[in-house]
FINUTI-770478 format. One line per 4 residues: for each residue x, y, z of C-alpha. Coordinates in Angstrom, 3 decimals. Each point is the difference from the previous one (the first is absolute). Last residue first. Layout:
BEGIN
X/Y/Z  ... .
END
This chain:
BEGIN
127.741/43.151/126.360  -4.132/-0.366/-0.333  -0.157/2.920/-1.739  2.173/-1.526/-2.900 .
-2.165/-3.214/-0.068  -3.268/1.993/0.209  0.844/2.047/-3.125  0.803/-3.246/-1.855 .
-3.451/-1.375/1.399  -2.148/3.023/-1.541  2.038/0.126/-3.554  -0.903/-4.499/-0.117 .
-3.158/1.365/0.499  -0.670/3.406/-2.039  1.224/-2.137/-2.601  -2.169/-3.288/0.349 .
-3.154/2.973/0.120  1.623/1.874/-3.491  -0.179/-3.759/-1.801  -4.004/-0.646/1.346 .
-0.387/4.103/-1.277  0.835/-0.968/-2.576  -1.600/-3.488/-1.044  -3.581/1.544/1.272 .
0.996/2.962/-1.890  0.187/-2.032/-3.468  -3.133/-1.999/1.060  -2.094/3.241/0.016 .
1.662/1.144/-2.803  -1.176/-3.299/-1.955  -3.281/0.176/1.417  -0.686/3.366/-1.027 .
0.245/-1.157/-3.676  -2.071/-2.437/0.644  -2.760/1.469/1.582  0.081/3.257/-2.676 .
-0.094/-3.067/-3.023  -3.042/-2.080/1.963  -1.956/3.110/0.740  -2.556/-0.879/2.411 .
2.434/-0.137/2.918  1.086/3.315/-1.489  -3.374/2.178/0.278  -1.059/-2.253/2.912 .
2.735/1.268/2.086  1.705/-2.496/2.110  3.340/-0.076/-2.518  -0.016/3.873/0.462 .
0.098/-0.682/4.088  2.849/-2.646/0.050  1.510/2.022/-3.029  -0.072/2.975/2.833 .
0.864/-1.743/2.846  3.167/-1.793/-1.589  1.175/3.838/-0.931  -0.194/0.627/3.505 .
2.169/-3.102/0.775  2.393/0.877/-2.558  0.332/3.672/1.393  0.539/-1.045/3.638 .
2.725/-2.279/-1.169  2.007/2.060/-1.995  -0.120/2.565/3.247  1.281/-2.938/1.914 .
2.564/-1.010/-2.548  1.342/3.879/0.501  -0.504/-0.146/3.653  1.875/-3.378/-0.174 .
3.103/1.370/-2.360  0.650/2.775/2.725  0.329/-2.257/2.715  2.366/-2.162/-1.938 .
2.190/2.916/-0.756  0.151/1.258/3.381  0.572/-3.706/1.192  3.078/-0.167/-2.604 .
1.761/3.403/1.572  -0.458/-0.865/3.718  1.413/-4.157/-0.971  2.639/1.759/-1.616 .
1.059/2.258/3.092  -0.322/-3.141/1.827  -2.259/-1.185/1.713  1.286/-2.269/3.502 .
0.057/-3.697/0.223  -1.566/-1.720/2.437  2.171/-1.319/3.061  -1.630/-3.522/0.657 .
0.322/-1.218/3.834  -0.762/-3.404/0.308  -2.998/-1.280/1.827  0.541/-3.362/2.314 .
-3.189/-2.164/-0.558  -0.285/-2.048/3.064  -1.633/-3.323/-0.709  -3.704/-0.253/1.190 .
-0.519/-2.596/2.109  -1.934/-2.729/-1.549  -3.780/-0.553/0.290  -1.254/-2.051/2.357 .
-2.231/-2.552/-1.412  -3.696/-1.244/0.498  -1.618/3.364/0.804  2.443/1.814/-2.730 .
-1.310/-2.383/-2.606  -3.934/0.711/0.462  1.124/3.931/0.874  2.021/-0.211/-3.605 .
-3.141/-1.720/-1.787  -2.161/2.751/1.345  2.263/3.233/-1.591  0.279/-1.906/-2.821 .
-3.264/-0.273/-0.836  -0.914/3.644/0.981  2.874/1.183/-1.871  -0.851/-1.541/-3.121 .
-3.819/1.058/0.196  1.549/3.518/1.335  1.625/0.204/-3.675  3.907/-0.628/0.104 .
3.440/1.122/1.011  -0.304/-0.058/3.670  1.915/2.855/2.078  0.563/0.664/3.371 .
0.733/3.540/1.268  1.548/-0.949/3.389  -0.604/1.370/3.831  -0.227/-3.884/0.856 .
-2.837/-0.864/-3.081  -2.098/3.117/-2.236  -1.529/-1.145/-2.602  0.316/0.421/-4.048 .
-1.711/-1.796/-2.219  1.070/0.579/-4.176  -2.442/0.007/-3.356  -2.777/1.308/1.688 .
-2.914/1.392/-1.631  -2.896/-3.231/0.384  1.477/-2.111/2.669  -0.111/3.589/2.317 .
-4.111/0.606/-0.757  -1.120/-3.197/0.972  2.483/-0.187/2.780  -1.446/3.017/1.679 .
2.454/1.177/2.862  2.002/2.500/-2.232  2.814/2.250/-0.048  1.084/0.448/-3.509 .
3.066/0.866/-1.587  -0.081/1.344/-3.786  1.735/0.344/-3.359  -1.275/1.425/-3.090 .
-1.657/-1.355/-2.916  -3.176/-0.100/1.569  -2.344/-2.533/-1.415  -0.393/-2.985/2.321 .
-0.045/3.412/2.475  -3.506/1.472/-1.508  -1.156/-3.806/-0.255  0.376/-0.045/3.595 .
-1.235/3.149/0.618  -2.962/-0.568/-1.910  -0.803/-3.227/1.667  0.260/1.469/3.303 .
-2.591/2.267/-1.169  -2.290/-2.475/-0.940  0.189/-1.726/3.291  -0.390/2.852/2.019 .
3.031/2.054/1.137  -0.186/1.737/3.330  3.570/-1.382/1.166  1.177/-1.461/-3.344 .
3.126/2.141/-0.501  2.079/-0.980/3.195  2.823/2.541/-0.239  1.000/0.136/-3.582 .
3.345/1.456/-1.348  -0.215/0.582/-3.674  3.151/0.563/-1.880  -0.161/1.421/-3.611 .
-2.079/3.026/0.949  -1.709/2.120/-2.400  -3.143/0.027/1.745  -3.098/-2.050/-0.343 .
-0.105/-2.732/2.403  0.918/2.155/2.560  -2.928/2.560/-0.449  -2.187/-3.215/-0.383 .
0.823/-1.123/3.908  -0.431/2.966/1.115  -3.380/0.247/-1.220  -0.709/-3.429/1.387 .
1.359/0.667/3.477  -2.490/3.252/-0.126  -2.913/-2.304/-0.263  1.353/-2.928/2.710 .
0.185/3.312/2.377  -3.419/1.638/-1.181  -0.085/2.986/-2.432  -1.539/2.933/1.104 .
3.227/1.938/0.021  1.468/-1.112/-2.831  -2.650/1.972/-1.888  -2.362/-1.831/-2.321 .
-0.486/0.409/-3.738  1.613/-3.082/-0.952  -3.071/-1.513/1.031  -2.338/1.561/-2.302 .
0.403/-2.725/-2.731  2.309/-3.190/1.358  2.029/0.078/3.059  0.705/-3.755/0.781 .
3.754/-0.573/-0.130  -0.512/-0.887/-3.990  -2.067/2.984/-0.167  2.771/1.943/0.843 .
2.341/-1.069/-2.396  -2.334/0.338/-3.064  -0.861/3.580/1.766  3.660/0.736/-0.316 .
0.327/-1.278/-3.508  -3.124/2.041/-0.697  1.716/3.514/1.320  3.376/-0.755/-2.447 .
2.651/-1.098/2.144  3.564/1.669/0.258  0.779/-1.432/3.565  0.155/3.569/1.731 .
-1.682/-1.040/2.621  -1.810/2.971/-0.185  -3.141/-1.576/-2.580  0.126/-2.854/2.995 .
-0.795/2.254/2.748  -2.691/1.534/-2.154  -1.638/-3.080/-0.665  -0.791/-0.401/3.670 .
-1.027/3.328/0.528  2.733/2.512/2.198  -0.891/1.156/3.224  1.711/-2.769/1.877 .
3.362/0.165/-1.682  1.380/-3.666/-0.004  3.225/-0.026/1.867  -1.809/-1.474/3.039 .
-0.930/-2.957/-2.039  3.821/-0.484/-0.306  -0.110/-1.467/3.931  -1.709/-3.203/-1.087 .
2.843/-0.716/-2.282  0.691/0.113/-3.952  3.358/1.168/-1.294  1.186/1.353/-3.090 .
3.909/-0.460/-1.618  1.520/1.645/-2.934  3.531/-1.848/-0.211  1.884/1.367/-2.979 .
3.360/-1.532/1.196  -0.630/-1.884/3.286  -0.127/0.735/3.608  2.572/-0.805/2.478 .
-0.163/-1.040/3.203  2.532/-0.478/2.498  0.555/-0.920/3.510  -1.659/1.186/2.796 .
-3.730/1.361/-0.859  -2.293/2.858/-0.149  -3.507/-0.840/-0.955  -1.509/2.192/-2.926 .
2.145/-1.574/-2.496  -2.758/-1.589/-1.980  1.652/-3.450/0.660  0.854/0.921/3.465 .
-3.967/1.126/0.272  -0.810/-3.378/-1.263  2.636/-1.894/2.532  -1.734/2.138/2.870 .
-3.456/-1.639/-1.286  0.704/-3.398/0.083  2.558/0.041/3.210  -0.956/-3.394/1.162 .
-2.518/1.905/2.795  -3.425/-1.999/-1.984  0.962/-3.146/-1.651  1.291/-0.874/-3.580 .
-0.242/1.367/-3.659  2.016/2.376/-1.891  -1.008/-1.072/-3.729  2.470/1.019/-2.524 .
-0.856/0.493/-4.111  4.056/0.801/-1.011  -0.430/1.122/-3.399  3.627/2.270/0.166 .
1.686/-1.560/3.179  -0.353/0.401/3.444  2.872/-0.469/2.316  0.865/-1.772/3.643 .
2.402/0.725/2.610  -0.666/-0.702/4.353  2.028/1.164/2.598  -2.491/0.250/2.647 .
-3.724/0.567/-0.912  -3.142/0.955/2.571  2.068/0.129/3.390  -1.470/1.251/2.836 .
1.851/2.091/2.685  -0.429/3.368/-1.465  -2.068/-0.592/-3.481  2.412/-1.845/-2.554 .
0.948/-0.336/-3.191  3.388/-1.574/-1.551  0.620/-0.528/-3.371  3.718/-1.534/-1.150 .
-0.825/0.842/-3.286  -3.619/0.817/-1.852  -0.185/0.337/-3.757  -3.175/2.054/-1.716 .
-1.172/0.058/-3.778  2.713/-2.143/-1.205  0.175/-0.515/-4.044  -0.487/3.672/-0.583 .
-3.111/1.876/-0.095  -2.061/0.696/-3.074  -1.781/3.492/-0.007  -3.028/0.550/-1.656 .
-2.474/-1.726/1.453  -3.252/-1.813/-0.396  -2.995/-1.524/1.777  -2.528/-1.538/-3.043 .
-3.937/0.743/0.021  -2.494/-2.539/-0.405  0.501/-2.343/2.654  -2.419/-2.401/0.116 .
-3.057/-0.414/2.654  -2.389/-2.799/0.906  -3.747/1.153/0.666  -1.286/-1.547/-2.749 .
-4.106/0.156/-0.505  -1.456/-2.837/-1.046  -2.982/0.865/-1.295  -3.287/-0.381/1.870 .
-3.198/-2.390/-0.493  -2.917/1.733/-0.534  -2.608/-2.144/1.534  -2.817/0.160/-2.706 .
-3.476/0.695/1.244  -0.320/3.616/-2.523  1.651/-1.900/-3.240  -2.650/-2.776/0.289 .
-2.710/2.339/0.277  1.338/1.688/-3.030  0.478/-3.463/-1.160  -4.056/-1.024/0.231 .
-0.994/3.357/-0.931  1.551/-0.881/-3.433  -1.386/-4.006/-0.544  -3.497/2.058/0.459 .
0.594/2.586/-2.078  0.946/-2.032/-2.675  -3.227/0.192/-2.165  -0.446/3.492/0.523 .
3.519/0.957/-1.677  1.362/3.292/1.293  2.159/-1.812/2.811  1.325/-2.257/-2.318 .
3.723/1.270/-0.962  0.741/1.960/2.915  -1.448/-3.184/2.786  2.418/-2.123/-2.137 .
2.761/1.641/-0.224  -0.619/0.939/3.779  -0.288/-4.081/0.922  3.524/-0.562/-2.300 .
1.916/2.889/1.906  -0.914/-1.507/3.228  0.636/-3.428/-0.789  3.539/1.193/-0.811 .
0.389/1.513/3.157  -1.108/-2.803/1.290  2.963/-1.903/-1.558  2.469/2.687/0.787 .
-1.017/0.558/3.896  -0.135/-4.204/0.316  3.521/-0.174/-1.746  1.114/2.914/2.811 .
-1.427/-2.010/2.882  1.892/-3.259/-0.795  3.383/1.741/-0.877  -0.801/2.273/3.685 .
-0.420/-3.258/1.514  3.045/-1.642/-1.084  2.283/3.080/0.396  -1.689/0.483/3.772 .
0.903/-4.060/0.440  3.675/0.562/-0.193  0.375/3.232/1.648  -1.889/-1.623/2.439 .
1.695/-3.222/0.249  3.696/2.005/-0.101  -1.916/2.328/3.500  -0.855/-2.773/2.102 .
-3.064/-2.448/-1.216  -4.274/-0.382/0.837  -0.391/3.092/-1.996  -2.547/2.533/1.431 .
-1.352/3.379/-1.999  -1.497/2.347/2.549  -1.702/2.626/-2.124  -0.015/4.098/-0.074 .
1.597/-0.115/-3.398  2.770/-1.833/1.386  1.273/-1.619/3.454  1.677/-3.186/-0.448 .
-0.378/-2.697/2.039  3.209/-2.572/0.382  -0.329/-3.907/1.902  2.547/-1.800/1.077 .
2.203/3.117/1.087  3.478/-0.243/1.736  2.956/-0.625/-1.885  -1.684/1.169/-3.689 .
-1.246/3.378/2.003  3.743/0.459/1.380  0.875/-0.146/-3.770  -1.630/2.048/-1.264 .
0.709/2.878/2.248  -3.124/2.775/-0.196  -1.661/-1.178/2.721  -3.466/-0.217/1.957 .
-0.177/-3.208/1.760  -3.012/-1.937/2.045  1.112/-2.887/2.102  -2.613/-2.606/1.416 .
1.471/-1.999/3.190  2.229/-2.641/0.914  2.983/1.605/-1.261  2.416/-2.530/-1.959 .
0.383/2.749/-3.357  -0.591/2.961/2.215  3.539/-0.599/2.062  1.691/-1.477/-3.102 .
-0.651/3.316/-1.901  1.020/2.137/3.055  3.700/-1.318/0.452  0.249/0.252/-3.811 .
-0.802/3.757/0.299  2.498/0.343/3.137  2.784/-1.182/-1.466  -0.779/2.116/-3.516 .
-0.768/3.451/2.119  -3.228/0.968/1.474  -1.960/3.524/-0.242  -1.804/-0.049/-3.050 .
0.010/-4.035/0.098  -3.673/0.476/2.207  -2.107/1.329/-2.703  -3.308/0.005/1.878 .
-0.184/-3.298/2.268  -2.971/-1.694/1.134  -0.232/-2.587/2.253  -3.007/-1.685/0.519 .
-0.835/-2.770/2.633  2.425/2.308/2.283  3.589/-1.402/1.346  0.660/2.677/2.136 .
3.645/-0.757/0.027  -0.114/0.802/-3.544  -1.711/3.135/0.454  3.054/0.746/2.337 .
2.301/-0.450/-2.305  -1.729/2.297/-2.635  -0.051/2.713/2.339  3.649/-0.366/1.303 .
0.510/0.167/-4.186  -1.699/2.747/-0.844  1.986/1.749/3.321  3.213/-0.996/-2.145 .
-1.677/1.531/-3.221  -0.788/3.355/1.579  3.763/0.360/1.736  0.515/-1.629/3.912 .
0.632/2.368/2.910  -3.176/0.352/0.756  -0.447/-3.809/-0.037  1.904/-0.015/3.627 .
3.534/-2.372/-0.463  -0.206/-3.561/1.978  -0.530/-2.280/-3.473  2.817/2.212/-1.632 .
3.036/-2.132/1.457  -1.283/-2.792/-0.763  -0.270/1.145/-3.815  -3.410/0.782/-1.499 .
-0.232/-1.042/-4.036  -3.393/-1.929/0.068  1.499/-3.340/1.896  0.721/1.709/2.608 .
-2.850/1.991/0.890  -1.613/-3.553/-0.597  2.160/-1.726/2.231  -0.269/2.645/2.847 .
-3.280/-0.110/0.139  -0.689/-3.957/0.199  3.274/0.586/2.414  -1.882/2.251/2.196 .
-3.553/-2.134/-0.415  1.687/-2.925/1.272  -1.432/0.254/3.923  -2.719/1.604/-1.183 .
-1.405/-2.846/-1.357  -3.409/0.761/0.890  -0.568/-3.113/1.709  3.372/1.005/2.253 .
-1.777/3.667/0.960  -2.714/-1.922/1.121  1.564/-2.052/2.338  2.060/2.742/1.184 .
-2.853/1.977/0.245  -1.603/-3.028/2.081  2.993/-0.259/2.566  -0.257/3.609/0.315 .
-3.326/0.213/1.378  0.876/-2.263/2.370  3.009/1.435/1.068  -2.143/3.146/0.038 .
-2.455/-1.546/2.193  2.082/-1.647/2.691  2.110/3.291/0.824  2.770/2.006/-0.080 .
-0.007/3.866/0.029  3.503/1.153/-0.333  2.211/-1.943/-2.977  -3.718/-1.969/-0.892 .
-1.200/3.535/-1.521  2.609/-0.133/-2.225  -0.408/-3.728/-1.365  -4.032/1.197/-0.305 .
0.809/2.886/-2.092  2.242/-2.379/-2.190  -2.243/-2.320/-0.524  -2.452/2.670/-0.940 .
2.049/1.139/-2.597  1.039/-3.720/-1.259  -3.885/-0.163/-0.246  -0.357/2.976/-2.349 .
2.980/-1.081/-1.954  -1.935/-3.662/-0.827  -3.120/1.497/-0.545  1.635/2.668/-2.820 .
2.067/-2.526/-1.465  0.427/2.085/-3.122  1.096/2.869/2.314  3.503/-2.106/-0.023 .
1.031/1.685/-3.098  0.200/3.788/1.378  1.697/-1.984/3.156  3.024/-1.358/-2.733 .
0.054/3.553/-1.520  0.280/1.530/3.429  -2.599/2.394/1.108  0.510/3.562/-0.948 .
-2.712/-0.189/-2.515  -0.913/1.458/-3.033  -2.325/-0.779/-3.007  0.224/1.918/-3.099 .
0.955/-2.784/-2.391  -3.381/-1.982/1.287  -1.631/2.014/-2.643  1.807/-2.091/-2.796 .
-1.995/-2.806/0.487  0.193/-3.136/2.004  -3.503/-1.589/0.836  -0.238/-2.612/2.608 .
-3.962/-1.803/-0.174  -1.423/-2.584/2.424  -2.932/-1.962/-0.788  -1.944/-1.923/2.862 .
-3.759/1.393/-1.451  0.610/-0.827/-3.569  0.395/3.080/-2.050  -2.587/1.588/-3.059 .
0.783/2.800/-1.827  -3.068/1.138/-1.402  -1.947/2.015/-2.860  -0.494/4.022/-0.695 .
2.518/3.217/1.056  2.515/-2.108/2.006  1.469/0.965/3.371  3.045/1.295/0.551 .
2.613/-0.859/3.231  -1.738/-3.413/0.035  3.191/-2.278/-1.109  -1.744/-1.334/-3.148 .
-0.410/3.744/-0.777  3.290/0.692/0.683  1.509/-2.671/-2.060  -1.935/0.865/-2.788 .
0.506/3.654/-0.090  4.125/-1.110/-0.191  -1.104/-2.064/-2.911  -1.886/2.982/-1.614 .
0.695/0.798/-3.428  2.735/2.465/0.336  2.543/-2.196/-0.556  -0.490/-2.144/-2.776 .
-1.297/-3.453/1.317  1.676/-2.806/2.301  -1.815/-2.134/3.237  1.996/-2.794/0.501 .
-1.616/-2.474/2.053  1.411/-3.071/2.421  -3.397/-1.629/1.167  -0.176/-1.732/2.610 .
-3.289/0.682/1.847  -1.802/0.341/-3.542  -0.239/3.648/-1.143  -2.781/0.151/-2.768 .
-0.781/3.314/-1.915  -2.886/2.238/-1.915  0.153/3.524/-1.962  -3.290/1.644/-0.433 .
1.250/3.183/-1.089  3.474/0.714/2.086  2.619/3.528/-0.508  -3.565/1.508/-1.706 .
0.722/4.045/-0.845  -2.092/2.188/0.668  1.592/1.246/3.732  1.708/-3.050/0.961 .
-2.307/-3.029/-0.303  -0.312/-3.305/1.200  -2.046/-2.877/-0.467  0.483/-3.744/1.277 .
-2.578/-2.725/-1.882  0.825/-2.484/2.687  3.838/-0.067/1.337  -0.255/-2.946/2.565 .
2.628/-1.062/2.369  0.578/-3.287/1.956 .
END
């Protein structure tokens, strides 16, 4: 259907494509992943004819049809109903309802044989078209992508970024081209509407090409996954697990070929070096320098998977509840986002917020953070540092500052390599971190904002949809930044990659309620189908009604003042005895390191027993500050 034949392009110096070839069959289902930066989106466009390529072909057949859904389409406006935005797909079929219509009015003063007639065969027309369905073709999709009924009717102006994205992408749909291609369509669509999609493209009829960062969404839908690197189109006739999976393979076979030629190498200039004087080998020596000079060099592997190599700290422990909600209430004029509704996060509580768009995702965040203001009470923990990620904190970020000098005033307490370690692990390596903010792009200054949280003090992270601009490296690094974070967290997130791998709780939003599942989103998930199997089959009981009794707490007493002033001043004294353990722990860690001691068996283990001594310590003083920390929270909490 397509052919990519020895494609070339460059941007300034620099080759995005060098002789890079490509097959798409008429039903293929392809997921096209690579770093970002490399050129997927360039792909796409040039495929699509908006830029042409520098050397070699892209070959169509004559009756194929392309819809391409990219990120420019976020900037289209209409004051056409959404449900008439989607109809345009059906261009011949709303041009001759037009001129049906003309006719019909024409027939109210001016009637004659001739228009009947020539409305007889628009209407004839107009039914081999389909246009009679095409309104509830529409309508289904809209619907079936996150639109309410009530919605379908609403102008698109009126509509945010990612709802227009998603009139667009309905409407491509409806089109039904030979080639779809989609660039990073789960940005803008909740979980319903995600899952909706993936069994849309999984039974279309034609060839589907993908560009996404969500694992799993490439797993549901691709059959076949290219990966763009080094200027190359790599194809792997699997979803995204087969890839991974067959990459690891490949790159094991590739790297044993590197070693063993490598080896051949070093054995053919050994020889050519230890005969080249000698006349009677001259001969046998040309011969492998000519050898050496045809050789196909075969590459080393070259890993482009990342590790964490710095750790996210604080000083502070908080209490055993970081935040506890009671009879909560939120809501904006007439529309109700919570209603009487209690729940409470504990010390280690990893919490994914999940569920569709309008739930109250975000508001509940901002409660959280307490930027929202609410009905009913909510009351922060002891020692509660919190810091909170959101699109809208990119506009904290001072524009005329360089990257790496935002993060030297966070204040964190980083040396200047920790931070670049940080930064090059969200993609600004060398003279990158000398940018300003203000040339940065939107998925570039998400990433920077994204690292300043990650490295503060805080011991409660609050994160509004994290992976947005993320490739799949740095996705990785957040993950394993959070699998390591000692603190506690809530997390609004769509990818389900991402949320199975850091969540140790699932929140969602049900009937104005916080909802809770204690589990992994692989638990939740499970049961979460199992209960809509059962609760098709069986109606579920009526509630019972819970009648609340009224608890008078007790009051502090003049005791209860006296011991919390004595508790409070025992923690700053264990905290104090804490800081200084843990800097002492630095120090052996670092003398231990040295190659002075490490080479000293007697100085090692000497230091080694201290070390272990403070270990045991400051493990004793960290039960103390504890079980001090909760019997300051009981008395408060009279």
């Amino acid at each position: 259907m397509i052919s990519i034949t020895n494609l070339s392009y460059f941007i300034g110096g620099r080759a995005l494509y060098e002789n890079a070839n490509m097959f798409i069959k008429p039903k293929d289902k392809i997921g096209l992943i690579g770093l970002n930066g490399r050129g997927k989106s360039t792909l796409l466009k040039l495929i699509h004819g908006e830029y042409a390529a520098d050397t070699g072909a892209i070959s169509k057949a004559n009756d194929c049809t392309i819809g391409f859904l990219n990120q420019d389409l976020l900037s289209y406006q209409s004051d056409d109903a959404i449900v008439t935005v989607a109809m345009g797909a059906f261009k011949d079929a709303v041009d001759t309802q037009r001129e049906i219509e003309k006719i019909l009015h024409r027939l109210e003063t001016e009637y004659s044989d001739e228009l009947v007639d020539k409305l007889s065969k628009l209407q004839e027309k107009f039914d081999h078209l389909d246009g009679y369905s095409m309104q509830a073709k529409a309508e289904e999709i809209l619907e079936g992508i996150g639109f309410s009924t009530a919605d379908l009717h609403r102008p698109l102006r009126q509509f945010s970024g990612g709802w227009r994205m998603r009139v667009m992408l309905s409407k491509l749909l409806l089109e039904k081209p030979s080639l779809l291609m989609l660039d990073e369509p789960t940005n803008h669509l909740d979980l319903p509407s995600i899952e909706w999609v993936e069994n849309y493209l999984r039974n279309y009829e034609g060839a589907v090409i993908v560009v996404s960062h969500d694992r799993t969404f490439l797993d549901n839908v691709s059959t076949k996954t290219v990966e763009v690197t080094q200027g190359q189109l790599v194809s792997y006739e699997g979803n995204y697990s087969f890839y991974l999976e067959e990459k690891e393979l490949r790159q094991e076979i590739q790297q044993n070929a590197f070693e063993n030629q490598q080896q051949k190498i070093k054995q053919t200039e050994r020889f050519i070096e230890r005969f080249k004087a000698k006349a009677t080998k001259a001969k046998q020596v040309q011969s492998r320098v000519k050898a050496l000079e045809r050789m196909d060099k075969i590459e080393e592997v070259v890993d482009d998977s990342a590790a964490v190599n710095f750790r996210f700290k604080f000083n502070q422990q908080p209490g055993r509840f970081i935040v506890d909600l009671k009879h909560v209430s939120k809501s904006y004029g007439t529309l109700d986002i919570l209603r009487d509704t209690s729940i409470s996060i504990e010390r280690g509580d990893k919490i994914a917020l999940i569920g569709a768009n309008g739930k109250g995702k975000s508001t509940l965040l901002r409660i959280l953070a307490g930027e929202e203001p609410v009905d009913g009470d909510r009351t922060i923990g002891y020692n509660v540092i919190k810091a909170f990620y959101a699109q809208h904190q990119l506009e904290s970020l001072r524009v005329d500052n360089e990257i790496l000098e935002e993060l030297l005033q966070a204040g964190s307490g980083k040396t200047e390599q920790e931070l670049r370690n940080v930064l090059g692990c969200f993609l600004f390596s060398d003279e990158d971190v000398y940018k300003k903010i203000k040339v940065l792009s939107g998925g570039e200054k998400s990433r920077v904002a994204l690292a300043k949280t990650l490295i503060s003090e805080a011991n409660f992270l609050l994160l509004d949809e994290p992976t947005n601009h993320l490739d799949f490296i740095s996705e990785n690094i957040l993950i394993q930044a959070l699998q390591q974070y000692l603190g506690s967290f809530v997390v609004v997130s769509h990818n389900r990659h991402f949320v199975s791998q850091i969540a140790n709780k699932i929140w969602y939003i049900e009937d104005k309620q916080i909802k809770e599942y204690p589990g992994s989103f692989d638990e939740y998930e499970y049961w979460r189908k199992k209960n809509e199997a059962s609760v098709a089959k069986v109606e579920p009981p009526k509630p019972k009604k819970v009648v609340e009794e009224k608890i008078t707490l007790p009051q502090k007493t003049p005791s209860d003042q006296a011991r919390l002033k004595t508790l409070n001043k025992e923690l700053s004294k264990l905290e104090a005895d804490i800081a200084q353990l843990e800097s002492k722990k630095v120090t052996l860690e670092n003398e231990m390191a040295s190659p002075e001691v490490f080479n000293d068996f007697n100085k090692l283990n000497g230091i080694q027993v201290t070390f272990n001594e403070t270990v045991k310590n400051l493990e004793s003083l960290t039960e103390k500050w504890e079980e001090t920390a909760m019997a300051i929270e009981a008395i408060e909490k009279k």
